[in-house]
Backbone as CSV, one residue per row, in Angstrom:
resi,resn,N_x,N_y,N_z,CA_x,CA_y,CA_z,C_x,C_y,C_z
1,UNK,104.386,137.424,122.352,103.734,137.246,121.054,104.744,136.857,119.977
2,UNK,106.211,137.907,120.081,106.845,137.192,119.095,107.638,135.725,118.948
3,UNK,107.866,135.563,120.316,108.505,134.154,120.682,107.144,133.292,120.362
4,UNK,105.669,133.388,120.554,105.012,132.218,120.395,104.850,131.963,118.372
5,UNK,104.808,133.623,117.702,104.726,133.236,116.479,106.113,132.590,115.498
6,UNK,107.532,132.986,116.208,108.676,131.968,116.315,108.720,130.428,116.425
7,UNK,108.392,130.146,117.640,108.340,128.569,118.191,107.058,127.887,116.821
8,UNK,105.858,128.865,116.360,105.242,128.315,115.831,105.594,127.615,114.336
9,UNK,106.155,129.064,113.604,107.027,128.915,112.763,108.199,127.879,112.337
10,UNK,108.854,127.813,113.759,110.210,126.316,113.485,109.243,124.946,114.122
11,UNK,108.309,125.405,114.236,107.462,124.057,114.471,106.963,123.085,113.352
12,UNK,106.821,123.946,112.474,106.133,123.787,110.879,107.340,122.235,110.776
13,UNK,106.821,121.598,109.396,107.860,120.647,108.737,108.948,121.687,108.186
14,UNK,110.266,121.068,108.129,111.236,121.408,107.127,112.205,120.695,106.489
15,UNK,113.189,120.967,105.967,114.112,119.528,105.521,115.216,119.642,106.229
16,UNK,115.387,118.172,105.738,115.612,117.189,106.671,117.008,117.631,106.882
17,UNK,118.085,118.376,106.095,119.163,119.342,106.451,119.388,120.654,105.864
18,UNK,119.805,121.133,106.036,120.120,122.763,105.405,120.893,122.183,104.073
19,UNK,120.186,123.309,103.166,120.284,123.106,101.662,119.618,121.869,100.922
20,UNK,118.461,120.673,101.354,118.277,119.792,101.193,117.244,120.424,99.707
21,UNK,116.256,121.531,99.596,115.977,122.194,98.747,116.429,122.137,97.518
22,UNK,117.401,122.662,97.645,118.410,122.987,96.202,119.176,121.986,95.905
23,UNK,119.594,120.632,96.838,120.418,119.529,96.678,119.930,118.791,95.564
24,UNK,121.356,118.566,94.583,120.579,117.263,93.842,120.076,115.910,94.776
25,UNK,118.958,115.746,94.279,118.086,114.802,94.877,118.111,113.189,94.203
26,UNK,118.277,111.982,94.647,118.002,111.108,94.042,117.372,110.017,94.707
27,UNK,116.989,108.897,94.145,115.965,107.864,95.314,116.492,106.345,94.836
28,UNK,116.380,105.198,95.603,116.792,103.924,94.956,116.270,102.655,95.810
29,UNK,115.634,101.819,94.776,115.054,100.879,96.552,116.204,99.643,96.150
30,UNK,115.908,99.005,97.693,116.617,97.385,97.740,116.500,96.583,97.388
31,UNK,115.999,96.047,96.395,114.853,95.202,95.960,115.491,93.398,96.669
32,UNK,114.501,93.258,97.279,114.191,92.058,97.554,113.554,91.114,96.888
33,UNK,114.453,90.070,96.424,113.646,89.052,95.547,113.800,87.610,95.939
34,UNK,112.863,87.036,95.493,112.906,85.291,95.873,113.833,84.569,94.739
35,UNK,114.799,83.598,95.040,115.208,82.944,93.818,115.279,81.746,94.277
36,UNK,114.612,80.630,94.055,114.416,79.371,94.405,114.166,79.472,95.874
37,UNK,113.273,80.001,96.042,112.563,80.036,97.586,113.742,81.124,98.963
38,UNK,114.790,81.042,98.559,115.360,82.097,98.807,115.459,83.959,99.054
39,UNK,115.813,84.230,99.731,115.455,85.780,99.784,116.831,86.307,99.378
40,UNK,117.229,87.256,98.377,118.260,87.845,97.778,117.867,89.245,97.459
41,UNK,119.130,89.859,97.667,119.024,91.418,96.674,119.901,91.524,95.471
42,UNK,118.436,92.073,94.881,118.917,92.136,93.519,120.080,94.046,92.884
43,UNK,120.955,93.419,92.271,121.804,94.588,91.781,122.063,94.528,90.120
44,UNK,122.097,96.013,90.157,122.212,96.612,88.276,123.710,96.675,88.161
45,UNK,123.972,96.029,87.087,125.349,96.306,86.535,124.996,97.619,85.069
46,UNK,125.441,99.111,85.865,125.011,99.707,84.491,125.776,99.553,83.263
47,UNK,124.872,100.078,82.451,125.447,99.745,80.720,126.703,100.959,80.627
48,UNK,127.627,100.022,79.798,128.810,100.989,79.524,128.539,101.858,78.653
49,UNK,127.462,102.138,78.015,127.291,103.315,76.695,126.723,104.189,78.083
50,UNK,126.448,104.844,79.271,126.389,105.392,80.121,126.984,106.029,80.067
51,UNK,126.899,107.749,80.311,127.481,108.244,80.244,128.280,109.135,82.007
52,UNK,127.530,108.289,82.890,127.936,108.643,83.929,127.755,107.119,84.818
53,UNK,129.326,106.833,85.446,129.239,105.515,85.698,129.385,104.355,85.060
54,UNK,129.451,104.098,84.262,129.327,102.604,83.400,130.078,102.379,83.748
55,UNK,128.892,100.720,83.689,129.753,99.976,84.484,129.885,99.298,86.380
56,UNK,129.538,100.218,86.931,129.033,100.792,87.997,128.281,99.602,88.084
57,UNK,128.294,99.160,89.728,126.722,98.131,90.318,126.083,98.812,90.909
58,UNK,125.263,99.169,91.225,123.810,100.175,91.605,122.831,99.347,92.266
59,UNK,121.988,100.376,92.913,120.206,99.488,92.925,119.462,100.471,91.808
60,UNK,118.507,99.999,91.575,117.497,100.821,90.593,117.432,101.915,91.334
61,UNK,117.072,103.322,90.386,116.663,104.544,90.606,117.470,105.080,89.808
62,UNK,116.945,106.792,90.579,117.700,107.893,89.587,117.317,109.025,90.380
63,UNK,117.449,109.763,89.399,117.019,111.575,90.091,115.917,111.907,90.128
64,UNK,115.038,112.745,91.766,113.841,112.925,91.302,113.363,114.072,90.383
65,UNK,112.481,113.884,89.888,111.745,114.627,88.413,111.344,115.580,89.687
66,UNK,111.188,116.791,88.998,109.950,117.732,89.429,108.355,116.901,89.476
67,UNK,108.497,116.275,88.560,107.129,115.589,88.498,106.899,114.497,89.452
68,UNK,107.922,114.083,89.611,107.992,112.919,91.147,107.173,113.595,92.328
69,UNK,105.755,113.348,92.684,105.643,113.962,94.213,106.319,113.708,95.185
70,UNK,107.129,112.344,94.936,107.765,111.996,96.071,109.563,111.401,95.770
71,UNK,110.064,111.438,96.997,111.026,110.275,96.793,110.522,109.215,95.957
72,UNK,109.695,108.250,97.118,109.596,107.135,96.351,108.703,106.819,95.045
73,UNK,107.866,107.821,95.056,107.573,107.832,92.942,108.946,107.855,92.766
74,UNK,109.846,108.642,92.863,110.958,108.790,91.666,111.441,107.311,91.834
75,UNK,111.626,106.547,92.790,112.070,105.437,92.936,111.068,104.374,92.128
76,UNK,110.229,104.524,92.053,109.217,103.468,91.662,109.120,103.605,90.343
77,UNK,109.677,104.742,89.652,109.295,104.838,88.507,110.618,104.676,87.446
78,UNK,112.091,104.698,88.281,113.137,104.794,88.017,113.213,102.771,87.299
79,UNK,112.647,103.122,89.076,112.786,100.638,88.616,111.377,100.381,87.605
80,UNK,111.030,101.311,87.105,110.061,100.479,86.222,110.603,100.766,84.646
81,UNK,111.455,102.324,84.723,112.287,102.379,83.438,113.458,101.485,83.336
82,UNK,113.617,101.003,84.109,115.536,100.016,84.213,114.635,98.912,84.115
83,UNK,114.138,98.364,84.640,113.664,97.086,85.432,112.831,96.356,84.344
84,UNK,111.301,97.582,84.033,110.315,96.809,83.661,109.104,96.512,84.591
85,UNK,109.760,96.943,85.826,109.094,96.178,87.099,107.148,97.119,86.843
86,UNK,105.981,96.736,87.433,105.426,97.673,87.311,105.169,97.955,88.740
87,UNK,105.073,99.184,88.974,105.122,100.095,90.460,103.432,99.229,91.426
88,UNK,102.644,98.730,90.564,101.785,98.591,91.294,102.116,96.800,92.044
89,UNK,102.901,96.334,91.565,103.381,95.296,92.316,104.505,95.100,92.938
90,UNK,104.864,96.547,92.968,106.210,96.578,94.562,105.618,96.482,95.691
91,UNK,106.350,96.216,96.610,105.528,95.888,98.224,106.606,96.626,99.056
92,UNK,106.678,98.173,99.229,107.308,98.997,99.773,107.045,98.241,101.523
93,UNK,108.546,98.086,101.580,108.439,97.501,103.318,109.193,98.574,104.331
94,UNK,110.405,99.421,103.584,110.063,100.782,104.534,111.273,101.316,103.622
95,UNK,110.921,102.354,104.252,112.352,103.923,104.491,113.595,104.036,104.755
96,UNK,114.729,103.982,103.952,115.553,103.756,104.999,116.037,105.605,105.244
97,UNK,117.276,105.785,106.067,117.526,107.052,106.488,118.095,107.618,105.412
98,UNK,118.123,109.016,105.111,118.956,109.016,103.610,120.058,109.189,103.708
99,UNK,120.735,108.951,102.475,122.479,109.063,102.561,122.531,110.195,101.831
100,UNK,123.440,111.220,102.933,123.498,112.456,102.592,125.093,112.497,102.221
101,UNK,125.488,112.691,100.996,126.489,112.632,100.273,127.425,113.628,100.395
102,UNK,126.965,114.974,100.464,127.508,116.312,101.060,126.144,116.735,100.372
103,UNK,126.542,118.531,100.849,125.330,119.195,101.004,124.695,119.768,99.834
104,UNK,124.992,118.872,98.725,124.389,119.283,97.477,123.870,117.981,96.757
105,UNK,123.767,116.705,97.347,123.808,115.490,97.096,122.860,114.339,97.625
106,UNK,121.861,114.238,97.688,121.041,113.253,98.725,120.290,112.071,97.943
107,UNK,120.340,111.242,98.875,119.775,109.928,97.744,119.228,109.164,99.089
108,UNK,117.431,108.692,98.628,116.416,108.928,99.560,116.546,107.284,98.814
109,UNK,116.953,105.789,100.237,116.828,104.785,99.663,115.744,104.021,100.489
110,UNK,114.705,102.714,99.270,113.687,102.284,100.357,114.149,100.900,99.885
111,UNK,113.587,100.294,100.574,113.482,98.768,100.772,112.116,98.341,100.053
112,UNK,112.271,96.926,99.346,110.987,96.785,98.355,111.186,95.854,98.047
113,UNK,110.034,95.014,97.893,109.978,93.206,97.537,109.284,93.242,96.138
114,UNK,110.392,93.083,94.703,109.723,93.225,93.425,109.797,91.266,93.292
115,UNK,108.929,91.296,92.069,108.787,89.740,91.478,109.788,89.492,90.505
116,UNK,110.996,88.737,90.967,111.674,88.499,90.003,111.383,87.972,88.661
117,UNK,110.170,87.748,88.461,109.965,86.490,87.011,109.321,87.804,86.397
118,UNK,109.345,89.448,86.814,108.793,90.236,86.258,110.049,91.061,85.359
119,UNK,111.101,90.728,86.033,112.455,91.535,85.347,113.359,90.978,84.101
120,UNK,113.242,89.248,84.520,114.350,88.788,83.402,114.062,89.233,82.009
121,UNK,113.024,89.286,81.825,112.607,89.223,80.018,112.509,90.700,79.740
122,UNK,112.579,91.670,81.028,112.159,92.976,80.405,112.889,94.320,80.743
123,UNK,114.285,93.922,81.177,114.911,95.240,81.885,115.804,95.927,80.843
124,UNK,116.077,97.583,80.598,116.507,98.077,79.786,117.652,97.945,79.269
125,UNK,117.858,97.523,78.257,119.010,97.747,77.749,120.127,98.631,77.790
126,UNK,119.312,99.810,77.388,119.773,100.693,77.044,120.709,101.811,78.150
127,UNK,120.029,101.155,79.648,120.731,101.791,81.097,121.322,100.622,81.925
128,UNK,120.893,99.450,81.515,121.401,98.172,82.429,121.994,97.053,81.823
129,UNK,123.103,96.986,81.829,123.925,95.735,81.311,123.601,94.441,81.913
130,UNK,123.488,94.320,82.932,122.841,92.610,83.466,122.709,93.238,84.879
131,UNK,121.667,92.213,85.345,121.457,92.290,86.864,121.966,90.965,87.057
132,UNK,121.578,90.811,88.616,122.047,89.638,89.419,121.658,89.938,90.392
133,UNK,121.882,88.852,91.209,121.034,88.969,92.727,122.366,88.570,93.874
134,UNK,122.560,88.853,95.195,123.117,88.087,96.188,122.037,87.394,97.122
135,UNK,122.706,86.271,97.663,121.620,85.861,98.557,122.255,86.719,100.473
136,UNK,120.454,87.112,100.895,120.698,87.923,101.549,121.574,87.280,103.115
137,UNK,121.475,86.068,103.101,122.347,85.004,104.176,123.516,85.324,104.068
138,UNK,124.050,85.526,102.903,125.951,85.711,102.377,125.989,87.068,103.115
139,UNK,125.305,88.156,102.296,125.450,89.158,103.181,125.289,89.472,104.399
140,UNK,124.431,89.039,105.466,124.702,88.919,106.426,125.714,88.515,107.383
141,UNK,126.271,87.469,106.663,127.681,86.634,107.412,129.297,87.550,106.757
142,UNK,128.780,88.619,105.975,130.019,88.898,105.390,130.571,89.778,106.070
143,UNK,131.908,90.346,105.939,132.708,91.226,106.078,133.086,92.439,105.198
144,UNK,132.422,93.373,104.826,133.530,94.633,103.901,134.642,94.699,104.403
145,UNK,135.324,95.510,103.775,136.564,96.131,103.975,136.427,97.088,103.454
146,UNK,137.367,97.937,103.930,137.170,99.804,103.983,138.540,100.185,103.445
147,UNK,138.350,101.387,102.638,139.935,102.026,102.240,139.579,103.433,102.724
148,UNK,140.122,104.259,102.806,140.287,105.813,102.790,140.562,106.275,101.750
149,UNK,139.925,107.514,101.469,140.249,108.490,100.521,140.216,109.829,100.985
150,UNK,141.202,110.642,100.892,141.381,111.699,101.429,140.687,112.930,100.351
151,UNK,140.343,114.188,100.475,139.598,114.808,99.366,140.277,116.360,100.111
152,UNK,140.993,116.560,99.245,141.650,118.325,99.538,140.797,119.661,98.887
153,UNK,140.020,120.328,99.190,139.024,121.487,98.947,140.006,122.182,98.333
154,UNK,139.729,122.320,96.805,140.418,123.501,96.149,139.331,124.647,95.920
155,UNK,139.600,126.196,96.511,138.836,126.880,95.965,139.031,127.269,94.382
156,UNK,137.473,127.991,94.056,138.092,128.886,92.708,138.910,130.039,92.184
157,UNK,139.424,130.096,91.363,139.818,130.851,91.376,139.612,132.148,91.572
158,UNK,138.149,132.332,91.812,137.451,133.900,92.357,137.080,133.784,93.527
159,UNK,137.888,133.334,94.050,137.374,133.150,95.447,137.875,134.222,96.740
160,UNK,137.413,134.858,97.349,137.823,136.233,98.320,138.176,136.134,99.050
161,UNK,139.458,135.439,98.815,140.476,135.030,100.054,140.581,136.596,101.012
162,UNK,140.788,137.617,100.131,140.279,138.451,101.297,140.257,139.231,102.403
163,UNK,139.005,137.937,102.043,137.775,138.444,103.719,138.080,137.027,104.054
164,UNK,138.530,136.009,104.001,139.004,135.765,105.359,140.127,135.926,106.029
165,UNK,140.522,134.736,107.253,141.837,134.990,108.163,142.521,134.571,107.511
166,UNK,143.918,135.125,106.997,145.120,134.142,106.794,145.075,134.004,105.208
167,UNK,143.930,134.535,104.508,144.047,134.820,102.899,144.257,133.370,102.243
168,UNK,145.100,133.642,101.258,145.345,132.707,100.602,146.226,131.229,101.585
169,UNK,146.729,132.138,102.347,147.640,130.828,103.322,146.191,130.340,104.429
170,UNK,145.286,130.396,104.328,144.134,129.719,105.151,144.281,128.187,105.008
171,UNK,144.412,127.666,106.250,144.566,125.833,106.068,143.093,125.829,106.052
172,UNK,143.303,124.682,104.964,141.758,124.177,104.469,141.857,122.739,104.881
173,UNK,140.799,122.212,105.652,141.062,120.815,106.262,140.463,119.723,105.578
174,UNK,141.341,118.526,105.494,141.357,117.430,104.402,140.052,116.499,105.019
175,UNK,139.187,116.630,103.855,137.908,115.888,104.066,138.361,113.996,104.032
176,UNK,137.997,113.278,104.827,138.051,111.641,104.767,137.029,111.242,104.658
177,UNK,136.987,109.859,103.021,135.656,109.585,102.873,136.015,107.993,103.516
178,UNK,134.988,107.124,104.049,135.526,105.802,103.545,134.447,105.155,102.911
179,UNK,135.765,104.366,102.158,135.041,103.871,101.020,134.825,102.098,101.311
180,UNK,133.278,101.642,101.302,133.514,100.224,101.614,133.077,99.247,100.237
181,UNK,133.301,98.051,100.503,133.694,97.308,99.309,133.330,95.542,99.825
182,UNK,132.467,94.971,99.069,131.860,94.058,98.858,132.115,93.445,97.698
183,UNK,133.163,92.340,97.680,133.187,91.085,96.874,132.778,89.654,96.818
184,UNK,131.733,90.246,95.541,130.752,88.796,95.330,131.046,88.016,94.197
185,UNK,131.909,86.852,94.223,131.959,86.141,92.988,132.966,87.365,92.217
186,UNK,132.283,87.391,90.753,133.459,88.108,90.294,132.516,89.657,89.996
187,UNK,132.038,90.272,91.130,131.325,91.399,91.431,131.988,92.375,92.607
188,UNK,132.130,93.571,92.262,132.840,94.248,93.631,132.021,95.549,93.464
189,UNK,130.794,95.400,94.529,129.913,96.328,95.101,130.824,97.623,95.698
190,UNK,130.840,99.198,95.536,131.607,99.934,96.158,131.150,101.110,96.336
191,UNK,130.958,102.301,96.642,130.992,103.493,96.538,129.480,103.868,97.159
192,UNK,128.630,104.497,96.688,127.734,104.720,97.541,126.470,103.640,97.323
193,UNK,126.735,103.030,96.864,125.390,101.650,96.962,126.473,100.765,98.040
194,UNK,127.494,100.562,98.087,128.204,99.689,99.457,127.803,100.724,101.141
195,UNK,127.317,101.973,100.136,127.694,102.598,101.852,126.031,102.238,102.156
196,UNK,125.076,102.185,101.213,123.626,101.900,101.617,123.514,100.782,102.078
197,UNK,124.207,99.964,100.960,123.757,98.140,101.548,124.321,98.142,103.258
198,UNK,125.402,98.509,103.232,126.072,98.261,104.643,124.674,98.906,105.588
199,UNK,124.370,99.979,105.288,123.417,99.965,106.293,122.621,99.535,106.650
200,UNK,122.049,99.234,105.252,120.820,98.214,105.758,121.017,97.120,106.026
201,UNK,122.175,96.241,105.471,122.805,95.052,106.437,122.748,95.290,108.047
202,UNK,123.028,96.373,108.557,123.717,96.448,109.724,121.939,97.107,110.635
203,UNK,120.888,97.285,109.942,120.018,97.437,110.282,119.312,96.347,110.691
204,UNK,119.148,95.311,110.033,118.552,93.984,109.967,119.349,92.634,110.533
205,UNK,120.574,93.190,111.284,121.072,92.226,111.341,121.258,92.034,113.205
């Protein structure tokens, strides 16, 4: 009896990793656009009065609201505050897997075919310094390049060295991120919108 009300229990839905709950949450689609019969993705150069990032190339989105039922509301509603775009003429074509940043960090990205002749005249100022598009052929034929960055875990200073082994002399092991990097013209895609595009490049290709 108790193993079947167990198995029933971890049967239920849950998320998608431990701590995904409490993680800051964020969402962002790909947007796919036509430019002279062409298929391209379009990218945000954010505004430097930003106070996180400026400057930065991005895809549309942001953090989801409590009020977001979903990922992709928060996404749909993110590109309609940047963009202009309106949500009822995106053409959501799928899901991609999310990029889990570490375990306090997740950003839920989709793929989406907006109307470009809906953005030029109307995207915010006030969060987006200029967009632009690549054509999606270039990216396909391209190459990133990758650097390393090494990231050393400092605890706090209240931290109960302790209770564990080895106290304060405990080796703490050096986290490696890599970082990839896309140069377009005089544009250099990097950080975690290079680590999305790459995937979905490498999905479709």
């Amino acid at each position: 009896m108790f193993l079947d009300k167990l198995k029933d229990r971890l049967n239920e839905k849950q998320s998608l990793f431990i701590g995904e709950e409490t993680a800051f949450r964020s969402a962002v689609l790909i947007p796919l656009v036509q430019v002279n019969g062409e298929w391209q993705i379009l990218f945000e150069v954010r505004a430097f009065t930003m106070r996180k990032q400026p400057g930065d190339i991005s895809f549309p989105g942001g953090k989801i609201d409590l009020s977001d039922p979903t990922p992709l509301a928060a996404a749909l509603r993110e590109t309609h505050e940047e963009l202009g775009v309106n949500p009822e003429t995106v053409t959501v074509i799928e899901e991609l897997s999310p990029y889990i940043a570490s375990p306090t960090f997740v950003i839920y990205p989709f793929v989406a075919v907006i109307d470009y002749s809906e953005i030029i005249p109307s995207y915010n100022k006030e969060e987006v310094d200029e967009v632009f598009t690549i054509p999606l052929k270039w990216l396909l034929n391209y190459e990133p390049y990758m650097h390393i960055v090494s990231v050393q875990p400092t605890p706090a200073s209240d931290f109960p060295f302790e209770k564990i082994m080895n106290g304060v002399d405990y080796e703490w092991g050096t986290r490696v991120i890599e970082e990839w990097f896309y140069d377009y013209k005089d544009y250099t895609i990097w950080g975690i919108t290079a680590r999305i595009l790459k995937h979905f490049i490498e999905r479709i290709k």
